[in-house]
C-alpha positions as CSV (number, residue, x, y, z in Angstrom):
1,X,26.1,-8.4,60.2
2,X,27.9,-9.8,63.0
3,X,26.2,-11.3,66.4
4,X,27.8,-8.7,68.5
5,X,26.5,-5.7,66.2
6,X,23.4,-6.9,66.1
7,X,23.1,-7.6,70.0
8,X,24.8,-4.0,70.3
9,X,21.6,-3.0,68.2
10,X,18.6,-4.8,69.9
11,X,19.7,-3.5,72.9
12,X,20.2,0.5,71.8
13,X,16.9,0.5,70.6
14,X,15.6,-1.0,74.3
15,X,17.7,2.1,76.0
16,X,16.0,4.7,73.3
17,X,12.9,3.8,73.5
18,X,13.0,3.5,77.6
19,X,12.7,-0.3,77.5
20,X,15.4,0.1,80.0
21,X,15.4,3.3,81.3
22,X,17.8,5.6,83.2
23,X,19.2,4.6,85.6
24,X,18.6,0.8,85.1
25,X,21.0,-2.0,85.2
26,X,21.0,-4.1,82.3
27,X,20.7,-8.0,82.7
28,X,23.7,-9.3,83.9
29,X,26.4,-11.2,81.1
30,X,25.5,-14.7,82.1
31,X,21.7,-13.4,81.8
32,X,22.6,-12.4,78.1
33,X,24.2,-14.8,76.5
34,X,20.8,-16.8,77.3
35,X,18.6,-14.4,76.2
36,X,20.3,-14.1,72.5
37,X,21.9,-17.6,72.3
38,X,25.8,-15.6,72.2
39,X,28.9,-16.6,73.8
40,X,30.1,-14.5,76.8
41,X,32.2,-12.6,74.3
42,X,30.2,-11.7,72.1
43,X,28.1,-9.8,74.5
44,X,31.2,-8.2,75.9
45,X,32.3,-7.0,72.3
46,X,28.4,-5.9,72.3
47,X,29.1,-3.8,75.6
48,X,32.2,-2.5,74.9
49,X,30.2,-1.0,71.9
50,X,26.9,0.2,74.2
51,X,29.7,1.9,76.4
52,X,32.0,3.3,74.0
53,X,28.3,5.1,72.5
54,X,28.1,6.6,75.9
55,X,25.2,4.5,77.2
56,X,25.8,3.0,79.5
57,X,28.7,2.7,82.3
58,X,30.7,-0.2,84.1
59,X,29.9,-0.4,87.8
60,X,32.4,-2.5,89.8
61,X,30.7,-5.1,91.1
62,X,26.8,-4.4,89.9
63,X,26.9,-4.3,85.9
64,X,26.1,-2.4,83.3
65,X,23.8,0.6,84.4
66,X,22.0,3.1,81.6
67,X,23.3,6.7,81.4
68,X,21.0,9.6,82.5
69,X,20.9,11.7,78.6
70,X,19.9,15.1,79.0
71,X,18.2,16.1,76.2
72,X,17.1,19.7,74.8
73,X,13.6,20.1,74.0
74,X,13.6,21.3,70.4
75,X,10.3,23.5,69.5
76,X,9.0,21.8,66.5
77,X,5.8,24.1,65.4
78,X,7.5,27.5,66.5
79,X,10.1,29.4,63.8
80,X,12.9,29.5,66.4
81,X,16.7,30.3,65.0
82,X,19.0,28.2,67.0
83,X,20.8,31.3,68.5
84,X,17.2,32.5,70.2
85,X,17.0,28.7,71.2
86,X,20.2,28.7,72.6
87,X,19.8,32.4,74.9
88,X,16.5,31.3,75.7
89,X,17.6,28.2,77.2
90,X,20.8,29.5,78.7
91,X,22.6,26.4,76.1
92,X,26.2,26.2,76.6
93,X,27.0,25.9,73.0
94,X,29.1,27.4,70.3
95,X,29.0,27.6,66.3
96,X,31.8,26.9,63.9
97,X,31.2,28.0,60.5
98,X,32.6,25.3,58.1
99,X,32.2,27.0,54.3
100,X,30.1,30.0,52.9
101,X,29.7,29.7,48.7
102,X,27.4,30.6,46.4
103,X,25.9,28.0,44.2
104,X,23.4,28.1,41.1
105,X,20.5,25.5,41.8
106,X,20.3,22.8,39.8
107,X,17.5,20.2,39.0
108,X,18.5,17.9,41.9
109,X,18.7,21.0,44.2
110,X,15.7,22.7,42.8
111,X,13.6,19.5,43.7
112,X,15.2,19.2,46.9
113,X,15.4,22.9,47.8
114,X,11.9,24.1,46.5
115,X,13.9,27.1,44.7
116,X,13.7,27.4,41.0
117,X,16.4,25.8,39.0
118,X,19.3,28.6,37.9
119,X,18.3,30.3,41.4
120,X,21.6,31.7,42.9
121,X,22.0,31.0,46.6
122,X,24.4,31.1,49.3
123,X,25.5,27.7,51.1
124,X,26.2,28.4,54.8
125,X,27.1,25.0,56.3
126,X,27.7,25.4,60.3
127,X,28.2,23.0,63.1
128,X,26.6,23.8,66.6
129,X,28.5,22.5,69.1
130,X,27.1,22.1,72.7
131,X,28.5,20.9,75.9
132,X,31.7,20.0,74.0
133,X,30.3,17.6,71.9
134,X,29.6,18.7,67.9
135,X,25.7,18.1,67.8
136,X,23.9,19.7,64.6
137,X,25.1,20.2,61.3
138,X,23.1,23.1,59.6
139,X,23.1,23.5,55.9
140,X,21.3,26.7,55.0
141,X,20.8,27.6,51.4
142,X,19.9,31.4,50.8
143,X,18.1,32.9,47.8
144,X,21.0,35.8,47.2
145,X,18.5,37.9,45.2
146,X,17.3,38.5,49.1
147,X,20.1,37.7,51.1
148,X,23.1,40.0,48.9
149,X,25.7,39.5,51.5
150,X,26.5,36.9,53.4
151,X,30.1,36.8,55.9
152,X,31.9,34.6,58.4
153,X,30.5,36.7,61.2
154,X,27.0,36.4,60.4
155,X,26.6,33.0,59.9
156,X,28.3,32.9,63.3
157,X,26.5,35.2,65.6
158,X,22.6,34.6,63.9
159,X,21.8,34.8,60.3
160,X,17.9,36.0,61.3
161,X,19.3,38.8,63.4
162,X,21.3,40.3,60.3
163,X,18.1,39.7,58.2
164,X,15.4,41.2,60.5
165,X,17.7,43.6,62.0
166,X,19.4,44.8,59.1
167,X,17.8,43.8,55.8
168,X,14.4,44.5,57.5
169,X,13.0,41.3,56.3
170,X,9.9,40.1,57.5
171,X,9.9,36.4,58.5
172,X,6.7,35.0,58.6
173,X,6.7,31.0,58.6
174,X,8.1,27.6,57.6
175,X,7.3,24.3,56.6
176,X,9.6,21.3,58.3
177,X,9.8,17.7,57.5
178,X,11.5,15.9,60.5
179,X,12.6,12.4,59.7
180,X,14.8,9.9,61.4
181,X,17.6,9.5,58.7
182,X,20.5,7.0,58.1
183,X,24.0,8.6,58.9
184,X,26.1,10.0,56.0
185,X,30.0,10.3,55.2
186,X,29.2,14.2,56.0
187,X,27.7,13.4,59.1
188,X,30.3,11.1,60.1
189,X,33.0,13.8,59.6
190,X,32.2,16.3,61.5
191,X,29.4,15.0,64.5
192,X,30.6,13.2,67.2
193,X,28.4,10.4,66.7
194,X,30.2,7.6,68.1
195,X,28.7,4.5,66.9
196,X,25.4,5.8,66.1
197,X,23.9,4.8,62.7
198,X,21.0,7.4,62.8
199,X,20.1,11.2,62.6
200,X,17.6,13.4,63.2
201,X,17.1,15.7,59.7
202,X,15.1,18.6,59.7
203,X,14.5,20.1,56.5
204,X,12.7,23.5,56.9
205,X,11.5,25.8,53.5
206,X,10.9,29.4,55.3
207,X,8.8,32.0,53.6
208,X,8.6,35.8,54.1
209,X,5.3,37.6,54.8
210,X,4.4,38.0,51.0
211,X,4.9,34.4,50.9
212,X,8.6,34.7,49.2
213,X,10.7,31.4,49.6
214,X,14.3,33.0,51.1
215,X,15.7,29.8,52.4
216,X,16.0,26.3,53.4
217,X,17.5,24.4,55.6
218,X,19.1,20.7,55.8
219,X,19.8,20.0,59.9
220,X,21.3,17.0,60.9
221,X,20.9,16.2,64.7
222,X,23.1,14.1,66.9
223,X,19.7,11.6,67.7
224,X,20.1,11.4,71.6
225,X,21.0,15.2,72.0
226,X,17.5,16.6,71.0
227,X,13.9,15.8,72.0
228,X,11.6,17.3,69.5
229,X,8.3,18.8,71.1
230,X,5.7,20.6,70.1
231,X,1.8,22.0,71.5
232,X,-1.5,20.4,69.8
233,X,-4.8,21.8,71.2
234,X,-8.1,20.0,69.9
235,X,-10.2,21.9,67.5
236,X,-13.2,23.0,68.8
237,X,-16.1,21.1,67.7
């Protein structure tokens, strides 16, 4: 890997993790080269790469200062569709359905899925869009024995509103596995993820009330957009 990228590297994890925080001015050029033994243009090619990922911004005269990120706190224990999160929140956002088909699960996507292999299923996969900037890709993978229809309008208004409204379904919980994943040639086409190597995945197997596996989800989260929170209270003794 080349000096520059992995300068460019070092130094995104110190803004993620609030090494330097918001707001901050990073050290200045001269300071840098000393710190990591690089020539002056090497840490302007790292720079150029920091600011082209939106992190930070060129200040005439004082450096390089962090960006201020807002992020959107993303309830992690509570089965929230992204269309509730987004009213509830007031989220400017908007959804783009990319395809709906209907597969037959294999082994691969039986292991992966939790469904049985032969299952048929619908494959909705959406991007969420907010503030202008293409955020979350959502692969959602339906059991079509309880989901028989599935259109371009309801996978773009909410999914959960057609099957509690209409199908009368009674959605009762999910499991979710939240990793921080490498990015993929899916992910590179259609999130805006600049020079970003990571995403968040949530994977999420959500059960009806008689403990019937419907559907599971693959979402892939642009990592700076989101904060991932959730509410722990001790168990009483």
């Amino acid at each position: 890997m080349k000096k520059y990228i992995q300068i460019f590297h070092d130094l995104e994890h110190k803004i993620h993790t609030q090494f330097y925080q918001a707001g901050d001015y990073l050290p200045t050029e001269l300071a840098l080269t000393k710190e990591y033994h690089a020539s002056r243009d090497t840490i302007r090619k790292a720079l150029r790469l920091l600011n082209d990922a939106g992190l930070i911004q060129k200040m005439q005269g004082r450096g390089s200062q962090i960006i201020k990120r807002e992020q959107i706190n993303f309830p992690v224990s509570e089965l929230t569709s992204y269309q509730e999160l987004v009213e509830s929140i007031g989220l400017k956002s908007q959804t783009k359905v990319i395809s709906i088909d209907k597969i037959i699960t294999d082994e691969h996507l039986a292991k992966k899925t939790g469904f049985k292999i032969n299952d048929l299923l619908w494959r909705v996969v959406r991007l969420r869009i907010v503030d202008g900037v293409a955020s979350v890709l959502d692969t959602d993978y339906l059991l079509k024995q309880i989901v028989p229809q599935m259109t371009v309008e309801t996978a773009q208004s909410s999914i959960y509103h057609y099957l509690e409204t209409d199908l009368k379904l009674d959605i009762a919980y999910a499991e979710k596995e939240i990793i921080i994943d490498h990015v993929t040639d899916k992910d590179r086409r259609y999130l805006d993820l600049g020079s970003d190597i990571h995403v968040v995945s949530v994977n999420s197997k959500v059960y009806l009330s008689d403990t019937t596996q419907f559907q599971y989800t693959d979402s892939r989260h642009k990592l700076e957009k989101f904060k991932f929170v959730d509410f722990a209270r001790r168990k009483s003794k």
